[in-house]
C-alpha positions in Angstrom: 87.1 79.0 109.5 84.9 82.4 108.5 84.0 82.0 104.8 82.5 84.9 102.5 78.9 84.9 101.1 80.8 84.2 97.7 82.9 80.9 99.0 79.6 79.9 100.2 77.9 80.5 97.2 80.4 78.5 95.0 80.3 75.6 97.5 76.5 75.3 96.7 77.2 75.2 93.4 79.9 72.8 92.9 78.0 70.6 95.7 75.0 70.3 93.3 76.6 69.5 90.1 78.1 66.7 91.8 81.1 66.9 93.5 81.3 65.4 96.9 82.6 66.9 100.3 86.1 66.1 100.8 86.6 67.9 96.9 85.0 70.7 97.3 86.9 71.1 100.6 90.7 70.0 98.7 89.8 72.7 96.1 88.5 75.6 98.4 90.8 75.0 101.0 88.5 74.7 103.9 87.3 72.2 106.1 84.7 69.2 105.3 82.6 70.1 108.1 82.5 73.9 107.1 81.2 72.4 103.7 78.9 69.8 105.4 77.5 72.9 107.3 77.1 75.3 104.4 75.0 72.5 101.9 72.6 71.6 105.5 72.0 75.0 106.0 70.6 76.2 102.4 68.7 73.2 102.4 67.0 74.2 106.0 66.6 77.6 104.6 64.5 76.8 101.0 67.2 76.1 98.4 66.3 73.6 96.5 68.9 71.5 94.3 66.9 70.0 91.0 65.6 73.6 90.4 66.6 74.7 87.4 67.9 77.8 86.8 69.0 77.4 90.4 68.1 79.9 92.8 70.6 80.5 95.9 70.0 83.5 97.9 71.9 85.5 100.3 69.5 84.3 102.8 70.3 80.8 102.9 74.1 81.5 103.0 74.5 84.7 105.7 75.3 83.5 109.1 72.6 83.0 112.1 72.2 86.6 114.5 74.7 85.5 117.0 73.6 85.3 120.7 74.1 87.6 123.6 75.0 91.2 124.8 75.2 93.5 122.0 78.4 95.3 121.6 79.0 99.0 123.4 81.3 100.0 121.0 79.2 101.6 118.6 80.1 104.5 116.5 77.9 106.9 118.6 79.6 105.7 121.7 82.9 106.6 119.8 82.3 109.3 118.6 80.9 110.7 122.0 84.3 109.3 124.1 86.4 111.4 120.9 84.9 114.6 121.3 85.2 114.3 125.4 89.2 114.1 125.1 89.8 116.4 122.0 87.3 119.3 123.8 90.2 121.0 125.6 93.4 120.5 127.4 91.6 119.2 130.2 89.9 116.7 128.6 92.9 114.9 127.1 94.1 114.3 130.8 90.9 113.0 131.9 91.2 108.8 133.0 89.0 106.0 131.4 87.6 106.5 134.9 86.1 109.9 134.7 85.2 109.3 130.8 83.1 106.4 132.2 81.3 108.2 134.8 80.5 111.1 133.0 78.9 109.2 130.1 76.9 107.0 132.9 75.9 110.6 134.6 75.1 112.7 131.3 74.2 110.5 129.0 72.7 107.6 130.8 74.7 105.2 129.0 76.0 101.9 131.4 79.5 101.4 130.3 82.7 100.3 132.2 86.4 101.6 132.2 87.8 98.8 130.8 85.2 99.3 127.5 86.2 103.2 127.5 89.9 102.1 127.4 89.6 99.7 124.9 87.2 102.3 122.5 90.2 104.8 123.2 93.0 102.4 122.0 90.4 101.5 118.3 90.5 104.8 117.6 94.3 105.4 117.9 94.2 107.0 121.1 97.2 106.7 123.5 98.1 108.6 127.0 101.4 109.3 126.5 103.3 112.9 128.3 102.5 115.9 126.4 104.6 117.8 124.0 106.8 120.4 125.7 106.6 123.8 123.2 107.7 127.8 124.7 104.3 129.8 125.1 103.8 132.3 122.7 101.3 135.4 123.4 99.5 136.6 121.0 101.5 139.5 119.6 104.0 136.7 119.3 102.4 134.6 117.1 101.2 137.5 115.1 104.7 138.6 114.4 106.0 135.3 113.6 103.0 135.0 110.8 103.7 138.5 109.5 107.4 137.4 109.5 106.9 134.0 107.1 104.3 136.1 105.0 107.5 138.7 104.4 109.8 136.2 103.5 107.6 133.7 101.4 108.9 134.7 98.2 112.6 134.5 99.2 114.8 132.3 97.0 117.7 129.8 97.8 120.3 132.5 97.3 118.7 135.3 99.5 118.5 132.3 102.4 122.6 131.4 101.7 123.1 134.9 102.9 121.2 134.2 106.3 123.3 133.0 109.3 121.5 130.7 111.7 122.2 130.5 115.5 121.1 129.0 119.1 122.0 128.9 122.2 121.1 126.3 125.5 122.0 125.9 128.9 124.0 123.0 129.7 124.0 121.3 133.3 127.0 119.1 133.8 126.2 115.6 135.4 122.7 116.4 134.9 120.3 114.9 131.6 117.5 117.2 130.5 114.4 116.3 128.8 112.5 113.5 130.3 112.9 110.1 129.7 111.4 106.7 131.1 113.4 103.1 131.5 112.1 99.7 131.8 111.6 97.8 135.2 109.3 95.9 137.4 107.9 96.8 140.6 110.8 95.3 142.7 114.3 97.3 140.5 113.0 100.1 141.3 115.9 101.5 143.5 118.8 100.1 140.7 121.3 101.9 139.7 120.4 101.7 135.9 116.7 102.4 137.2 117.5 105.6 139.0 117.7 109.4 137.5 120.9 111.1 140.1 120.9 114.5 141.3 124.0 116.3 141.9 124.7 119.1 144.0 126.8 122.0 143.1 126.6 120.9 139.0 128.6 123.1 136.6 126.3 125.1 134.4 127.2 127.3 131.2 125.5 128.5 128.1 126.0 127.1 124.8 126.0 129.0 121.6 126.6 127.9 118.0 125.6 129.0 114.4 125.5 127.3 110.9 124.9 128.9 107.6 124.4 127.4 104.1 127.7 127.0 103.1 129.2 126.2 106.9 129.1 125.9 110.4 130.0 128.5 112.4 132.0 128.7 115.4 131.0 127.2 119.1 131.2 128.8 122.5 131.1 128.3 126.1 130.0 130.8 128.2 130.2 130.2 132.2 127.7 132.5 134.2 128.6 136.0 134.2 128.9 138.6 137.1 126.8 141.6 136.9 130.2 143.9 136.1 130.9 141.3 133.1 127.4 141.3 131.9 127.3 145.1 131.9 130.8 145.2 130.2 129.8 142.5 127.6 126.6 144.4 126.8 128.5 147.8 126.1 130.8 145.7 123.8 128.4 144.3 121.8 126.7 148.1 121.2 129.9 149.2 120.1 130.6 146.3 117.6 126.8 146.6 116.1 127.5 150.1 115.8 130.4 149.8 113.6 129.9 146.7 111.8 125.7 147.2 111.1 126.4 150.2 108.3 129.1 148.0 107.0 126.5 145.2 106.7 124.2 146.9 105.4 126.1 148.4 102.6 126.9 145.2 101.5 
């Protein structure tokens, strides 16, 4: 059982003014031997019990320097396996495998794959698939600051005036996003194992909208010819035409 320097301390202590081994080992909650061991090893280290005041000393309580190879997880080995993997996007796919070699090749340090994975998982590292996000140039991103800058000082009112919409495609008989299932080697052709592929899937867009006070209406659209499109285009200029001053006004 690992005991503290100040467990140790107080079992010198009781252990001098008398009380024996199996009450100092009732009281502390540890085991007799673990006191036996304590009490021989001040003694073989100088502390002597009819001194007066007595004298006990970190020395004769820390533990022995344990035996054999020293660890390869030191900070400086985690530090240099951090920076690898956060230095670009490249780096965060990089194996335990390459991580290892190129610390062996640039920095002439000798440490396996296993030890690079284990240093990964202490400092909360896990290889898991990246996070899917829509690119945005840089005139994008620009406008989207400049548009939260504008709209900073808005209040709840001037947002329950703001309707809110979306749209998605939708693939009948087919699940987007990935996804993984549990299995062993052997299920891997199971039904419940297995991600289908139909042909000719039905496919249509999906609109909605919410506000603060509702949700707005849903639609279905199924793909449109290019005559629809065109049509559907010159009806929407026509009703932004007429309703926009309208809007506006109010």
């Amino acid at each position: 059982m690992k005991t503290d320097i100040a467990q140790r301390a107080t079992v010198i202590t009781l252990r001098t003014i008398g009380y024996n081994t199996k009450s100092i080992s009732e009281f502390l909650n540890i085991p007799r031997r673990t006191v036996d061991s304590i009490w021989q090893r001040a003694l073989e280290r100088g502390f002597q019990p009819n001194q007066t005041p007595l004298n006990i000393s970190d020395e004769m309580l820390a533990d022995k320097p344990r035996s054999g190879r020293p660890s390869k997880q030191t900070d400086q080995i985690k530090e240099n396996i951090g920076a690898k993997i956060r230095m670009d996007r490249y780096g965060r796919e990089k194996s335990c495998e390459q991580l290892a070699e190129e610390l062996r090749s640039e920095s002439g340090i000798q440490i396996s794959t296993t030890t690079v994975w284990r240093v990964l998982r202490k400092i909360g590292l896990r290889k898991t698939k990246p996070t899917r996000k829509p690119g945005l140039a840089i005139d994008a991103k620009k406008q989207r600051l400049e548009w939260c800058l504008k709209h900073a000082h808005w209040t709840l009112e001037d947002w329950m005036n703001v309707i809110w919409t979306d749209e998605t495609a939708v693939v009948l008989l087919h699940r987007r996003g990935g996804y993984r299932v549990w299995r062993t080697a052997k299920e891997r052709f199971i039904r419940s194992c297995i991600c289908e592929r139909w042909k000719g899937s039905s496919e249509f867009m999906f609109w909605g909208s919410f506000s603060y006070h509702q949700k707005g209406p849903c639609h279905c659209w199924v793909p449109e010819t290019a005559a629809e499109k065109c049509e559907s285009e010159e009806r929407i200029t026509e009703w932004n035409a007429e309703l926009e001053p309208i809007m506006r006004a109010e």
